[in-house]
N, CA, C and O atoms as a GROMACS GRO file, in nm:
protein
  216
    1UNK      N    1  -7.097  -2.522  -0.395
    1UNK     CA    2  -6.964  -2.553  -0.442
    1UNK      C    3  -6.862  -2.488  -0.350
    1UNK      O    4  -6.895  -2.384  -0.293
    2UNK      N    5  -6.740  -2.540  -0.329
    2UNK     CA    6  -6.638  -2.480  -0.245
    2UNK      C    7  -6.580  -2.383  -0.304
    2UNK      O    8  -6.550  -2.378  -0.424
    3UNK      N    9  -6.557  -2.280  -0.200
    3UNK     CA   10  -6.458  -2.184  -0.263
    3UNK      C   11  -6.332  -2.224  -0.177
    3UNK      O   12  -6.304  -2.300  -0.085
    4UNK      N   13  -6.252  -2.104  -0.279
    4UNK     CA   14  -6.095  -2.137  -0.251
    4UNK      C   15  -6.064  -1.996  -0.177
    4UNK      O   16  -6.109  -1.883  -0.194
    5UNK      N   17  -5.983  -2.043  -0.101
    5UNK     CA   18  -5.953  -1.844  -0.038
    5UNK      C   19  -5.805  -1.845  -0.058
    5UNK      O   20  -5.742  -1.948  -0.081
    6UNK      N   21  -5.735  -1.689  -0.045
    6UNK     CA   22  -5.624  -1.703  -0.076
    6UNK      C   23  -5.552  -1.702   0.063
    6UNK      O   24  -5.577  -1.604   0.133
    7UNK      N   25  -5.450  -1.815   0.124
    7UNK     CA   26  -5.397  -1.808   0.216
    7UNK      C   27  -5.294  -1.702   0.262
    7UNK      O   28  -5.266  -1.649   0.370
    8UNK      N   29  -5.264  -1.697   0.178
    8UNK     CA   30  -5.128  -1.632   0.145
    8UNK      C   31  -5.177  -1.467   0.232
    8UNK      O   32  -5.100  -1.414   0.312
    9UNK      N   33  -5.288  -1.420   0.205
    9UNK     CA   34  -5.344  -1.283   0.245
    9UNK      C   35  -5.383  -1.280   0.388
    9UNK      O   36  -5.354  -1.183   0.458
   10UNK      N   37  -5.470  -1.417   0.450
   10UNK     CA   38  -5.498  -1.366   0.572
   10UNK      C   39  -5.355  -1.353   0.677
   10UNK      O   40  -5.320  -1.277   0.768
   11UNK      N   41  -5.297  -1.468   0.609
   11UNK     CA   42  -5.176  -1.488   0.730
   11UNK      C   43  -5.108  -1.388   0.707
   11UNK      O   44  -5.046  -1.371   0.812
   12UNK      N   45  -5.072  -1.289   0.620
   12UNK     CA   46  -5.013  -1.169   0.623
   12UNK      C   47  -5.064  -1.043   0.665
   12UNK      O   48  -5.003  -0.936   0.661
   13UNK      N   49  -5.176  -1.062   0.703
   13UNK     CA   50  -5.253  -0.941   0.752
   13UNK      C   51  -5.294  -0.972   0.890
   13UNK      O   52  -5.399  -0.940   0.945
   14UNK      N   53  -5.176  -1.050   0.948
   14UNK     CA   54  -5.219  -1.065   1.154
   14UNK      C   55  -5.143  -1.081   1.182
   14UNK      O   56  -5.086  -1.165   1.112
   15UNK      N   57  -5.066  -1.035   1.291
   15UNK     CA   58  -4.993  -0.998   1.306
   15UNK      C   59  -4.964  -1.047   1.484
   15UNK      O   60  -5.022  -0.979   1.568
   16UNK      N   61  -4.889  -1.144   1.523
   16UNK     CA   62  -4.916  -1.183   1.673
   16UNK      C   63  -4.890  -1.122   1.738
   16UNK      O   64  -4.786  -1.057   1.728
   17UNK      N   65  -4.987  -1.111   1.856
   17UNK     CA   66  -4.977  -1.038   1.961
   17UNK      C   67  -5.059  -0.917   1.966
   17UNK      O   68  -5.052  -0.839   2.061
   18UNK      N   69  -5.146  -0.898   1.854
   18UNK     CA   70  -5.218  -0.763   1.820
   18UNK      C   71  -5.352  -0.766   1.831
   18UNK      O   72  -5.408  -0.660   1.804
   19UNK      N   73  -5.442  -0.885   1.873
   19UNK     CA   74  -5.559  -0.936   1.898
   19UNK      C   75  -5.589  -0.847   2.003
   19UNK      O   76  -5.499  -0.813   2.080
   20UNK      N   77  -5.727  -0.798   2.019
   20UNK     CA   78  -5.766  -0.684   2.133
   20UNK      C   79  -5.904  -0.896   2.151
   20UNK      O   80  -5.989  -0.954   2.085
   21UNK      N   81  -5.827  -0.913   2.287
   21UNK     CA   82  -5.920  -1.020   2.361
   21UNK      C   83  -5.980  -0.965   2.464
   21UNK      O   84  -5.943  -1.016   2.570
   22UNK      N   85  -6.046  -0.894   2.474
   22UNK     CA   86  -6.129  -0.803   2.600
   22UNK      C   87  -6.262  -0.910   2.543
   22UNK      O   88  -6.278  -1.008   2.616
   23UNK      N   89  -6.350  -0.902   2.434
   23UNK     CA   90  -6.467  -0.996   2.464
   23UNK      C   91  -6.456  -1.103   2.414
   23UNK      O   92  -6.531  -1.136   2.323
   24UNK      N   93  -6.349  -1.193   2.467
   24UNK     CA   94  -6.347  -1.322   2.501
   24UNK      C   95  -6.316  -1.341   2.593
   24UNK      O   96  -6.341  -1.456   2.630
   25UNK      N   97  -6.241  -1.249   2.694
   25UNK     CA   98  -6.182  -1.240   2.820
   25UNK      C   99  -6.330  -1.240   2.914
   25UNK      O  100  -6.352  -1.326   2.999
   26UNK      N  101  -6.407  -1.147   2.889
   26UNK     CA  102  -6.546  -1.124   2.891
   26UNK      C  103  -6.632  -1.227   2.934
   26UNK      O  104  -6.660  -1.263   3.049
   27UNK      N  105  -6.678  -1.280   2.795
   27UNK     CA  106  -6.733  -1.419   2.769
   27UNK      C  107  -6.693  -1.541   2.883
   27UNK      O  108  -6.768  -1.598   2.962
   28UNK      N  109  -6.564  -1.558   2.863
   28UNK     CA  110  -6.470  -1.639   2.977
   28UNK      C  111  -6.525  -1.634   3.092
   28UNK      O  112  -6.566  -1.729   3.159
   29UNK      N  113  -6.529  -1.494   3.124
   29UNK     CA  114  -6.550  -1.435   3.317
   29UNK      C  115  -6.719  -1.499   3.351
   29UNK      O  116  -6.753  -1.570   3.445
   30UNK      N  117  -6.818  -1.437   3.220
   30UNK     CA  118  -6.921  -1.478   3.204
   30UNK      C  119  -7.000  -1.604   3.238
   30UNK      O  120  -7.094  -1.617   3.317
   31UNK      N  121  -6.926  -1.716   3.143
   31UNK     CA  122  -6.914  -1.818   3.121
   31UNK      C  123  -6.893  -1.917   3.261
   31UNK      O  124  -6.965  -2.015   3.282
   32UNK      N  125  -6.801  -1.880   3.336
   32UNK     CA  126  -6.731  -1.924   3.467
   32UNK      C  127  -6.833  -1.914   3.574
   32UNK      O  128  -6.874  -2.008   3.641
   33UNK      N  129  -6.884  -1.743   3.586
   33UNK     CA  130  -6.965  -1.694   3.691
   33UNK      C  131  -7.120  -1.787   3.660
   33UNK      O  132  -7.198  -1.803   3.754
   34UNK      N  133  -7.149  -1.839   3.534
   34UNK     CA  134  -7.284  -1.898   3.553
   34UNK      C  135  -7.273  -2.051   3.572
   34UNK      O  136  -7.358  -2.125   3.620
   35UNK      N  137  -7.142  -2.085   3.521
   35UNK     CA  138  -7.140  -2.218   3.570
   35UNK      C  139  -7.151  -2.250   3.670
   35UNK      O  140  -7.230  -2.339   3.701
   36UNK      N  141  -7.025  -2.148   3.808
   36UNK     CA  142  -7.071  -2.173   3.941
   36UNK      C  143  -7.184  -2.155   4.006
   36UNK      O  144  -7.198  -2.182   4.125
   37UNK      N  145  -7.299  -2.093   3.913
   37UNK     CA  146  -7.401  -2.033   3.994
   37UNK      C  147  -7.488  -2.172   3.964
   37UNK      O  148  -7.542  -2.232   4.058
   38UNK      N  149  -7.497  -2.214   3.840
   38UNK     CA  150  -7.582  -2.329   3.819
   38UNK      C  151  -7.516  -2.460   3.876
   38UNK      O  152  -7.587  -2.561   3.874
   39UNK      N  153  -7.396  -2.471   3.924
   39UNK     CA  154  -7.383  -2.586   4.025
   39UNK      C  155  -7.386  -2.539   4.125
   39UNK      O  156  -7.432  -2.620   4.205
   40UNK      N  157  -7.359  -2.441   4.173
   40UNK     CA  158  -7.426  -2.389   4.338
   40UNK      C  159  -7.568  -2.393   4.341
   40UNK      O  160  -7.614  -2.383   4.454
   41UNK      N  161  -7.647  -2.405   4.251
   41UNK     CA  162  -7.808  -2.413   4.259
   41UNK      C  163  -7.824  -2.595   4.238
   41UNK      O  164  -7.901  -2.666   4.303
   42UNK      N  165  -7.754  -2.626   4.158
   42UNK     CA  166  -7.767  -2.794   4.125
   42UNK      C  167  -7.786  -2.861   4.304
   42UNK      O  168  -7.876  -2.919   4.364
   43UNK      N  169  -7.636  -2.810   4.340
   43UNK     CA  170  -7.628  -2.846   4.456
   43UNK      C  171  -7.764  -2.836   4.565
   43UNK      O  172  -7.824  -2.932   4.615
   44UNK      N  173  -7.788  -2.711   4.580
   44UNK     CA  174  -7.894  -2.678   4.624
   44UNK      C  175  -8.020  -2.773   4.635
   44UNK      O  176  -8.063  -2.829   4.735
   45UNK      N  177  -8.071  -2.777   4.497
   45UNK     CA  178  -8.222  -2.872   4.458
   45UNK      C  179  -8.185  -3.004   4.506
   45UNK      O  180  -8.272  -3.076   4.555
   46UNK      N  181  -8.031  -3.055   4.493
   46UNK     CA  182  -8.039  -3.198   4.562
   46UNK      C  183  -8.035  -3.183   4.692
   46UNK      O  184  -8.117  -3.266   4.731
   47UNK      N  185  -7.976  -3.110   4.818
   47UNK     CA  186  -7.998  -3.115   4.926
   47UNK      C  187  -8.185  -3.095   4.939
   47UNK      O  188  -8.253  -3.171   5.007
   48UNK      N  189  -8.222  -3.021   4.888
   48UNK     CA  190  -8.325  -2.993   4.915
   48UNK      C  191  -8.431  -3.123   4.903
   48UNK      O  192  -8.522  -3.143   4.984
   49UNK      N  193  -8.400  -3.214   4.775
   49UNK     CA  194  -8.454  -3.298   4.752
   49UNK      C  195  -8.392  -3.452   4.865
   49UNK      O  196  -8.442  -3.564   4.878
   50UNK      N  197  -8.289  -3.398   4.917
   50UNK     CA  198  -8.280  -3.551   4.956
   50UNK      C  199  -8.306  -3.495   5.138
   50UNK      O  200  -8.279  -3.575   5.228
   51UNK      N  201  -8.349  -3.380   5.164
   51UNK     CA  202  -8.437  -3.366   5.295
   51UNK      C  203  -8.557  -3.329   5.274
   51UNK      O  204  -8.609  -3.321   5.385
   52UNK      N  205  -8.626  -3.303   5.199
   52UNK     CA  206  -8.782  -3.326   5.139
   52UNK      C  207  -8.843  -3.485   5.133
   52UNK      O  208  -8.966  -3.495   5.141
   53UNK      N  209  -8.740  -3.646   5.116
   53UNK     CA  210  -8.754  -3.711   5.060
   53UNK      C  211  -8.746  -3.759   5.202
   53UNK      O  212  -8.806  -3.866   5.211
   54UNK      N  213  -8.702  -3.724   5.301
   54UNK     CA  214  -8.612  -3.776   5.420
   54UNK      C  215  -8.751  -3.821   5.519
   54UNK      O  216  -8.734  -3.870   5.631
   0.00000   0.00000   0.00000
C-alpha cells in the first residue's frame, strides 16, 4: 500500500546550497575516466581486428 510522506518537512529541512557533492563529484571523475578507458580499448580491439583480418 502507498504511503503518504509529509512534504511540508523535507522541503524545510534543505536548505540550497548546503549539499556537501564531493561523492558525486567523485563518481562523475570516476565515471568519465572509465568511459575513456573503455573506448580507448574499444578502439584498440577494432584496429587490431581490422589488421588481424587484413
Amino acid at each position: 500500500m502507498a504511503t503518504t510522506h509529509d512534504s511540508t518537512r523535507s522541503a524545510a529541512a534543505h536548505v540550497p546550497g548546503t549539499m556537501d557533492a564531493t561523492a558525486q563529484e567523485r563518481t562523475f571523475v570516476g565515471f568519465v575516466r572509465f568511459m575513456a578507458w573503455a573506448g580507448g580499448l574499444s578502439i584498440a580491439v577494432l584496429i587490431f581486428l581490422a589488421l588481424a583480418n587484413a
